[in-house]
C-alpha positions, 0 to 999 in steps of 0.5 A: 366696206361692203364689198361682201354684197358684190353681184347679182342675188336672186330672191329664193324665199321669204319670211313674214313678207306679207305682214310687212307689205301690210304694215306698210300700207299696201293694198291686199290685191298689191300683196298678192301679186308683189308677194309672188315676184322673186326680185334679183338684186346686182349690187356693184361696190366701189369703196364707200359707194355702193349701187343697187339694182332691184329688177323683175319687180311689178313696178321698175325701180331707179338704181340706188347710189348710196354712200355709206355713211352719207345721207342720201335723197331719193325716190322709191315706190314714187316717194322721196326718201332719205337713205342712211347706210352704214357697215358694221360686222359683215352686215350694212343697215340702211335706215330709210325715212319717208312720208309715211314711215321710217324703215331699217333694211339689214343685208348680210351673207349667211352661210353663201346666202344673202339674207335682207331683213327689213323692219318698219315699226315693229313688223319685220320679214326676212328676204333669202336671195342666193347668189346668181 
């Protein structure tokens, strides 16, 4: 289903990124420094089930286990939050409630580019990773 994401992507670029970081509550000195780091993610696809590893961020991440269409709990930046992926044209959508915030984080491959575009309220950036 969403074998379209399978490999290792490394963040190029980004757009609106900062005005995202702040409206989810991150400090202006955490912006600076998040702002500046280029992520990878591996995405590995075995059915319905997809694995995401997000490394070379400032803080270290679990890998994510989430099967689409399933909700799923757990963890990030330290939080407990609720996953709820699904796959639809070319594009899979997690919805990721929180204690703060409910995000929606759409990936999908334009012309050989992943481009990951995350939405909290009304403030949306898009992240550019190209495949390693």
């Amino acid at each position: 289903m969403a074998d379209f994401l399978t490999g290792e992507w490394q963040c190029e670029r980004s757009e609106g990124f900062d005005e995202f970081l702040k409206e989810i509550g991150m400090s202006w000195a955490v912006r600076k420094v998040v702002s500046t780091v280029k992520p990878k993610q591996r995405f590995t696809v075995d059915g319905n089930t997809v694995k995401i590893l997000v490394t070379g961020t400032p803080k270290a991440q679990p890998e994510q286990t989430l099967t689409i269409g399933q909700e799923t709990e757990g963890e990030f930046n330290g939080e407990k939050v609720k996953y709820n992926p699904s796959v639809a044209d070319g594009k899979m959508t997690t919805i990721v409630t929180g204690p703060k915030n409910t995000q929606t984080v759409e990936r999908e491959v334009v012309n050989g580019e992943l481009v990951q575009t995350m939405t909290v309220n009304a403030v949306s950036c898009k992240r550019f990773f190209k495949k390693c």
